[in-house]
Steps between C-alpha positions, in 0.01 A plus 500: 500500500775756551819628337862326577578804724282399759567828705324706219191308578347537132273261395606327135080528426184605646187336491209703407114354639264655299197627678559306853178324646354515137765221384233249389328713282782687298412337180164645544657883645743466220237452203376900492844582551611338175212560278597936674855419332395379194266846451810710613726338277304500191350856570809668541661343249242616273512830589862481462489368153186770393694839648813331288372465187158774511675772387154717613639378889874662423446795805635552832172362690541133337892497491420521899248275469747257350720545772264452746349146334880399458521539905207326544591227273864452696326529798287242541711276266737554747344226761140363404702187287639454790184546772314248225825246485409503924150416493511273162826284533605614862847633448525699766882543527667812370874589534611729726625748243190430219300611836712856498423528123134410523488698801669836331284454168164505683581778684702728249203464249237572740676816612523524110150524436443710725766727324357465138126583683653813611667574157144425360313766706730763381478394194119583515588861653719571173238373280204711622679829675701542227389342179649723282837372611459156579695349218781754577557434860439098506776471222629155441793546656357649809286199558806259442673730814168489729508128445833462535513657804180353670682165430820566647280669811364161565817318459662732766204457741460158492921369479548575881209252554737218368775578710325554832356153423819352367675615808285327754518188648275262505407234763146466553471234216458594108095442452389817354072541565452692140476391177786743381817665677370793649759740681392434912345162426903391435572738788327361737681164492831693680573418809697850458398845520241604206370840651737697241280291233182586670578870526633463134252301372204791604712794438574419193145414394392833648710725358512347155098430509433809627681705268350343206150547624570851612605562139177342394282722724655805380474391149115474517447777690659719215335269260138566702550888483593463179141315404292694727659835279388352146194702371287173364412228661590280244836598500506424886354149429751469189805585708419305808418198348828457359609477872281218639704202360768658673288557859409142492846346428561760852219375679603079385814563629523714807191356664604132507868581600399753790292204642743254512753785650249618793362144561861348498612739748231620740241214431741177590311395794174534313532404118565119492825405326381353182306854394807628554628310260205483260482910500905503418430250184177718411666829485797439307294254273219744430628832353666263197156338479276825482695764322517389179113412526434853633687658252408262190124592622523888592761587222337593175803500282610162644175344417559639153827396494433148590194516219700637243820206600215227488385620143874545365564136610170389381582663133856356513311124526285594209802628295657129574 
C-alpha cells in the first residue's frame, strides 16, 4: 500500500467508494449519470463543430462559448470514465499521482468555468453598452489574451493544491469516500496537519469565486441601466434576450456548487454523507449537460446554424 520510503507515508494508490451506503445500487445511481455524459459529450461537441465551421457564429460571444463547452467537455471527461469504471467493473484503485492529476483537472476547470462565465458577462456589457464598438474592442487577439490569462489564473490557483496534498502524510488508510479525487477528501486521510489546506482550500474559492461573480454583478447592472435607457420596448426585449442563455449557464452553475460548498462545510452533522456526494457528482456533471441545450434552444443563430449544417450535409448525400 505505501511507497519504499516508508517514513514518507504515501500511499502507492487510493481506493475511491463511490457513493458509501449506496454501494448496492451504483449500477442503478450510475445509469442517469452516463446517459448526462453521453448528452454533454455529444452537445458540446456539436456546438464545437457548428461555431467551427458556421461562419454566421465567427464573433466574440461564440468564440467564448467555445471556450466555455471545451471546459465543460475536459471537465467532466476528466473523471465520470472513471466514476462509471467504479460502479460498472469496480476498479476502484487509482495511483497516488493519477489521484493529484485527476484531482488538479477537476478543480482547475471548475475554477475555469467559472472564469469563461465571467468573460461571458462582459462580453454581454460590450455587446449592448457599446454596440457600435463591439467588434473593435473584442478583437481576436484580445480574446486569445483574456483566455489565455483566465487559464493560466486557474492553473496558478489550483497548483498549490497538489503540493499541500503531495506533502502530507498519510496514515489513516487510503479508502477515499468519493467517486473522484477531490482536494480535502485526499486531505483528510493525513494523520498530519491539513488546516493550511482548509484555510487554502476556502480562501481560495472565495476570493477567486467571488471576484468572478462580483464582475458578473457589475456587468448586469451596467447592462440593466443600459436596457431600462432604450426608448422601445422592443429593443429592451431584443437586447436582454440575448443575455438569458448566459443567466442560466450562471444560475446551472453557481447554484449547485454553492450548495455543495455551504452544506459541505456548515451542514456536516446534518446532510448525510452520500448527498454529499451525490450533490458533488450533480454539480460538476450538470453545467456540461444543460448549456449546450440552453443555448442550442435560446440561441436563434445557433438553431439556424445547426438547420442550415443539417441541410448542407443533407445536399452533400444527394450530390453522392
Amino acid at each position: 500500500m505505501y511507497g519504499a520510503n516508508s517514513s514518507s507515508l504515501t500511499p502507492r494508490f487510493f481506493i475511491l467508494n463511490g457513493i458509501p451506503g449506496l454501494e448496492l445500487v451504483h449500477i442503478w445511481i450510475s445509469l442517469p449519470f452516463c446517459f448526462m455524459y453521453i448528452i454533454a459529450v455529444v452537445g458540446n461537441c456539436g456546438l464545437i463543430y457548428l461555431i467551427i465551421h458556421e461562419e454566421a457564429l465567427h464573433r466574440p460571444m461564440y468564440y467564448f462559448l467555445v471556450l466555455l463547452s471545451f471546459t465543460d467537455l475536459s471537465g467532466c471527461t476528466s473523471y465520470v470514465p472513471n466514476m462509471l469504471c467504479i460502479f460498472w467493473l469496480s476498479l476502484k484503485e487509482i495511483d497516488f499521482n493519477a489521484c493529484l492529476v485527476q484531482m488538479f483537472f477537476i478543480h482547475m476547470l471548475t475554477a475555469m468555468e467559472s472564469g469563461v462565465l465571467m468573460l461571458m458577462a462582459l462580453d454581454r456589457y460590450v455587446a449592448i453598452c457599446y454596440p457600435l464598438r463591439y467588434s473593435t474592442i473584442l478583437t481576436n487577439t484580445v480574446i486569445t489574451k483574456v483566455g489565455l490569462a483566465t487559464f493560466m489564473r486557474s492553473v496558478l490557483l489550483v497548483v498549490p493544491f497538489t503540493f499541500l496534498v503531495k506533502r502530507l502524510p498519510y496514515c489513516r488508510g487510503n479508502l477515499i469516500h468519493h467517486t473522484y479525487c477531490d482536494h480535502m477528501s485526499v486531505a483528510k486521510l493525513s494523520c498530519g496537519n491539513v488546516k493550511v489546506n482548509a484555510i487554502y482550500g476556502l480562501v481560495a474559492a472565495v476570493l477567486f469565486a467571488g471576484f468572478d461573480i462580483f464582475c458578473i454583478s457589475m456587468s448586469y447592472t451596467m447592462i440593466i441601466r443600459a436596457v431600462v435607457n432604450l426608448s422601445s420596448a422592443d429593443a429592451r426585449h431584443k437586447a436582454f434576450s440575448t443575455c438569458t442563455s448566459h443567466i442560466c449557464a450562471i444560475v446551472i452553475t453557481y447554484v449547485p456548487a454553492f450548495f455543495n460548498f455551504f452544506t459541505r462545510r456548515f451542514g456536516g452533522c446534518t446532510v448525510p454523507h452520500h448527498i454529499h456526494i451525490f450533490i458533488a457528482n450533480l454539480y460538476l456533471l450538470l453545467p456540461p449537460t444543460l448549456n449546450p441545450i440552453i443555448y442550442g434552444v435560446k440561441t436563434k443563430q445557433i438553431r439556424e446554424g445547426v438547420i442550415k449544417l443539417f441541410l448542407r450535409e443533407k445536399d452533400t448525400l444527394n450530390m453522392r
